[in-house]
N, C-alpha and C positions, 0 to 999 in steps of 0.2 A: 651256581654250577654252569659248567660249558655242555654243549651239547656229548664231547668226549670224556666227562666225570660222567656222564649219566651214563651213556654204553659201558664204559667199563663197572661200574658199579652195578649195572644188571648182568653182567658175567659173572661177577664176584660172586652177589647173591645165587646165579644158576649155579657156579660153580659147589658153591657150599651146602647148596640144596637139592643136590643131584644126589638121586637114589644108588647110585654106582659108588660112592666114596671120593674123596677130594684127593685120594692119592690116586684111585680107579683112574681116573676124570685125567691127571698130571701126564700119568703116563700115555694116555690117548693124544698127547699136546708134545710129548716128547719123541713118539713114534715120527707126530706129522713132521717135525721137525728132521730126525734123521733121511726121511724120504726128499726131503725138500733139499738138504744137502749133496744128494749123490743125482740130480736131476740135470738135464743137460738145462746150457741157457735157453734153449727153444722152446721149454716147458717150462721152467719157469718164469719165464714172459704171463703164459695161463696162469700161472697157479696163483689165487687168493691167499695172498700174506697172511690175511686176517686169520687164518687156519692156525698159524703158530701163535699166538695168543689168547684163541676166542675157539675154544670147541665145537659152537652150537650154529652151524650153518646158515640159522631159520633168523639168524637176529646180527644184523649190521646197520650203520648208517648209510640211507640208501642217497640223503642229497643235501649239500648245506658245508656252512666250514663249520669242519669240531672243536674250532676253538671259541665258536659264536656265545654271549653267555646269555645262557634261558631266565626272564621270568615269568612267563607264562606259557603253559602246554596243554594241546589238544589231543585225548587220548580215547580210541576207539578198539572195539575186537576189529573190526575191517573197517578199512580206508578206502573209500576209492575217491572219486573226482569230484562226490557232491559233497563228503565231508571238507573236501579242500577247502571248497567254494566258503563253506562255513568258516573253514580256519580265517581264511582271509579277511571275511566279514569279523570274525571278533578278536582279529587284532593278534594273533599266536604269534609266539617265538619257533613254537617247535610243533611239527605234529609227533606221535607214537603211534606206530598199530601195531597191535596184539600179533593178526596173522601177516605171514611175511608177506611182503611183495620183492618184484625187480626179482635183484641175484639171490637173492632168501626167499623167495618162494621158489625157484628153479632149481635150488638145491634143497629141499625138503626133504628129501630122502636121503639126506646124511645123515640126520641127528635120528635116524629110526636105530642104528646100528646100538643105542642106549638100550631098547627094549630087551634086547637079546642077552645080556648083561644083566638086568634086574631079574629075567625071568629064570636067571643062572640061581642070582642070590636067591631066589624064593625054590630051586630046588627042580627047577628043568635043566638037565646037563649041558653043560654051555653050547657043545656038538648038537644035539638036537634043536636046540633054541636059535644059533646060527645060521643050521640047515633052513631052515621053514622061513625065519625071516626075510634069508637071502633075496627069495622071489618076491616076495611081498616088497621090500626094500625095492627093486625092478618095476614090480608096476608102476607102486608109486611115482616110481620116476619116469617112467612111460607117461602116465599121465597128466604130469604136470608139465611135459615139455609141449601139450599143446595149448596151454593156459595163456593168457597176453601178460605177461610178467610186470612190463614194462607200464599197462597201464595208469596208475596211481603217480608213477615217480616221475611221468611224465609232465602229470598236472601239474604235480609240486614245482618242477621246475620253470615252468608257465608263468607260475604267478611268484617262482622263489621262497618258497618256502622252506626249512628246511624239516628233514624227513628221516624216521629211522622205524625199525618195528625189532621188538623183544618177543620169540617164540617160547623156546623151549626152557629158558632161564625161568619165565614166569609158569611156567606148568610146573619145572620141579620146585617150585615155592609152592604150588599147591597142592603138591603129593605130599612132601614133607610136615606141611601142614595135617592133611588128612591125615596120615601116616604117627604124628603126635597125639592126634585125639584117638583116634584108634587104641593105640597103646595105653589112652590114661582112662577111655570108657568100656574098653574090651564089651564089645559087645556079642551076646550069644545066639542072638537068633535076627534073622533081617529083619524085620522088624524095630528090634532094640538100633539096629546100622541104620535105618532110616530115620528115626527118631533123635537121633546125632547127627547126623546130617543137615536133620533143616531146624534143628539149634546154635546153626551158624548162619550169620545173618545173610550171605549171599543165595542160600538155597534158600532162608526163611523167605526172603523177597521174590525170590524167581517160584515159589507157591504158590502165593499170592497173585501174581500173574499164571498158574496156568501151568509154570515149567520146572515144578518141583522135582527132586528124588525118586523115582520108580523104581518096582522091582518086575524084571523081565523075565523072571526065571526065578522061579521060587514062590512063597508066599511067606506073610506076616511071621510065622509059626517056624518056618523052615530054619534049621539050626545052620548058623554061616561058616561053621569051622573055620579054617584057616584064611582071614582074608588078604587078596593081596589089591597094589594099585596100578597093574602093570599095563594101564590103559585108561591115565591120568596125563602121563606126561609122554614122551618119545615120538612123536611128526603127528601122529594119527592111530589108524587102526592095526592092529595086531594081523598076525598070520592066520589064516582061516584055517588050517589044520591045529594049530597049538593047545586047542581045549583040552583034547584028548589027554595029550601029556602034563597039563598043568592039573588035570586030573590025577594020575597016575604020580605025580608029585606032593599030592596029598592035599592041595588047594581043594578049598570049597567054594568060593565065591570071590568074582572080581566083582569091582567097583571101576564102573569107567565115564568116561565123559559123553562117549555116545556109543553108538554099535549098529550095525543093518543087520538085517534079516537073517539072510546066511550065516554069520556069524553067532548071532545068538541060534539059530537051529544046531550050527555045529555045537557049540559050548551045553544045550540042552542034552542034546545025544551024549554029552560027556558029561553027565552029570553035575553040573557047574553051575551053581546059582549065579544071576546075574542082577546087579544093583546098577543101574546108570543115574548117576548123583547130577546129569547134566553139565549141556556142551556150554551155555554162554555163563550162567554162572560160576563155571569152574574156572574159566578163562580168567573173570574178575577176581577170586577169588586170590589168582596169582598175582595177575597184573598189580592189583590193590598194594601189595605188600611192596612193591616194589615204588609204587606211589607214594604210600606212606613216606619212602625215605627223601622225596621230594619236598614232600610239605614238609616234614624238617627242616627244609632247606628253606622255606617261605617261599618256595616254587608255584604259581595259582595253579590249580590242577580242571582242566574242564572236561567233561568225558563226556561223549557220544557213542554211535554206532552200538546199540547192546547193551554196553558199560557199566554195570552199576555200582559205583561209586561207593565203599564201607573203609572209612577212616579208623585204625586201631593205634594212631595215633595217642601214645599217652598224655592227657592235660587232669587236670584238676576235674576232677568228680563235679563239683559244685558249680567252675566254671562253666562247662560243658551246658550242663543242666539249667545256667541261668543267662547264659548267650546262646540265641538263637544264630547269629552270623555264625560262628563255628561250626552248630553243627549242619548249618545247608552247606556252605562254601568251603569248611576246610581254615586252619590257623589264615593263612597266606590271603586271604581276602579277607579274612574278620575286621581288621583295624582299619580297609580301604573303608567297608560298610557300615561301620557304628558312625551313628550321629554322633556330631561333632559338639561337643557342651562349651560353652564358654564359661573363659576360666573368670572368676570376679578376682579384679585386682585387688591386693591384699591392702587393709587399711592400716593405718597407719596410729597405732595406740598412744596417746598423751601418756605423758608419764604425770602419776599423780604427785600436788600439790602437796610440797611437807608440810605437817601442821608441827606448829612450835607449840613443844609440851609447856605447861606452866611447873616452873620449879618449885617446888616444896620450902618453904621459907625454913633456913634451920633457925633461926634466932625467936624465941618464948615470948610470946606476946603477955604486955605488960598486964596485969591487974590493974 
């Protein structure tokens, strides 16, 4: 694959895996488009093409030709200058980060405008959900215009590397995800939600270290009624007012990747259980799936920064379980690392010797 199959195939995936619906999602790409048409030439000199293609602001190629072809990639939740240094040292085709950098991190508060929409489908009036986001949408973007954007794409270009980062495509593979188990293990009380949780192997692991599943709000016992994931996927964090009406909307408990103080006080005062499933292994849990379609591809896949690496690549049971190269490395390096057998050249079989039968005399021996 070229570095340009893999960006479009992690839009495809975001596309298909966007909690809004894939015709939601179209018409958001058909709107940008008629704006883009009636725009003088002066503006669109500004305006990112990529808009009419590609929904998700948080995820472009930020350096490299896309038509370069990848087989090996270094892929981290955040990238900055020491990861480069890395890439350089082991040889990469491509770096990936998780969180955006460059023009994808400075427009991060585009793809929030998704929140607002799901918190529709779950039953906050799309008017109010808009309202409250609007500001929050604002800050966000106040705040990130003092960030150094530029940093990371900088390096990359130093040493020529090429460089791109997937946002919001990999979040909603991980809502969708959640959002499947959800559905097949209906769980009744936080408790039972947590217990699902970290029976998927990237919260099993981030446990294990330390940075498992919590509940912020509620306990073990506390019935989850209606869960939603509306703070899984969309830039970042939600509106600080919204608890209230996702309350009033008959939600009992979000599940989110992370949450400060404020917000969980407000979501308390509003009766709103809160489960945070975790910021870095949610991050892989998406990223992962989008991996996976790499190694498909026999793409070497190497992960840093956070990363943790779960292959749901399907192979052979047996195989799996009796090559250790697969499951450290991934298909795409198994056959670089198996020792090498030599083959014994094939011998060469005689063909056996006729033996001459003795003929049976027909003629009666004399008396």
């Amino acid at each position: 694959m070229n570095i340009q199959e893999i960006y479009k195939l992690a839009i495809k995936m975001g596309i298909e895996n966007d909690l809004r619906g894939t015709k939601a999602v179209q018409k958001i790409l058909k709107r940008a488009k008629e704006k883009y048409d009636v725009m003088s030439s002066e503006k669109k000199k500004e305006f990112d093409t990529e808009r009419l293609t590609n929904p998700f602001a948080d995820t472009r190629i930020l350096y490299g030709d896309p038509k370069k072809e990848i087989k090996k990639v270094l892929v981290g939740v955040d990238i900055g200058p020491g990861e480069v240094l890395i890439a350089e040292k082991l040889g990469v085709d491509l770096i990936i980060s998780h969180h955006p950098s460059g023009k994808a991190l400075a427009d991060l508060h585009d793809v929030m405008n998704l929140q607002a929409q799901v918190l529709a489908d779950y039953g906050v009036p799309i008017n109010v959900a808009e309202s409250l986001m609007k500001e929050r949408i604002s800050e966000v973007a106040r705040g990130v215009s003092a960030v150094n954007h530029q940093r990371s794409v900088d390096a990359v270009k130093l040493l020529k590397i090429p460089f791109m980062c997937i946002h919001t495509p990999a979040d909603n593979c991980a809502a969708t995800f959640l959002a499947k188990r959800l559905k097949r293990e209906k769980p009744e009380t936080l408790g039972e939600l947590i217990k699902m949780l970290k029976d998927i192997e990237e919260y099993k692991i981030a446990s294990q270290n330390n940075a498992g599943p919590k509940i912020w709000v509620g306990s073990d016992d506390t019935s989850a009624g209606k869960i939603v994931l509306t703070e899984i996927t969309g830039g970042t964090e939600g509106a600080k007012g919204i608890y209230e009406k996702m309350s009033q909307a008959g939600i009992g408990t979000v599940v989110g990747m992370h949450m400060d103080e404020e917000r969980k006080k407000n979501a308390q005062e509003a009766h709103i259980n809160v489960v945070i499933a975790g910021h870095i292994s949610s991050d892989s849990l998406g990223v992962n799936q989008i991996l996976d379609e790499l190694e498909k591809k026999r793409i070497e896949v190497i992960t840093c920064s956070g990363l943790t690496r779960v292959s749901r690549v399907k192979t052979s049971t047996r195989r799996r379980r009796l090559d250790p190269y697969i499951h450290f490395t991934g298909l795409a390096e198994a056959d670089k690392l198996k020792p090498k057998t030599k083959v014994k050249p094939k011998t060469k079989i005689k063909p056996k010797a006729k033996v001459k039968s003795k003929k049976k005399s027909t003629k009666k021996k004399r008396k």
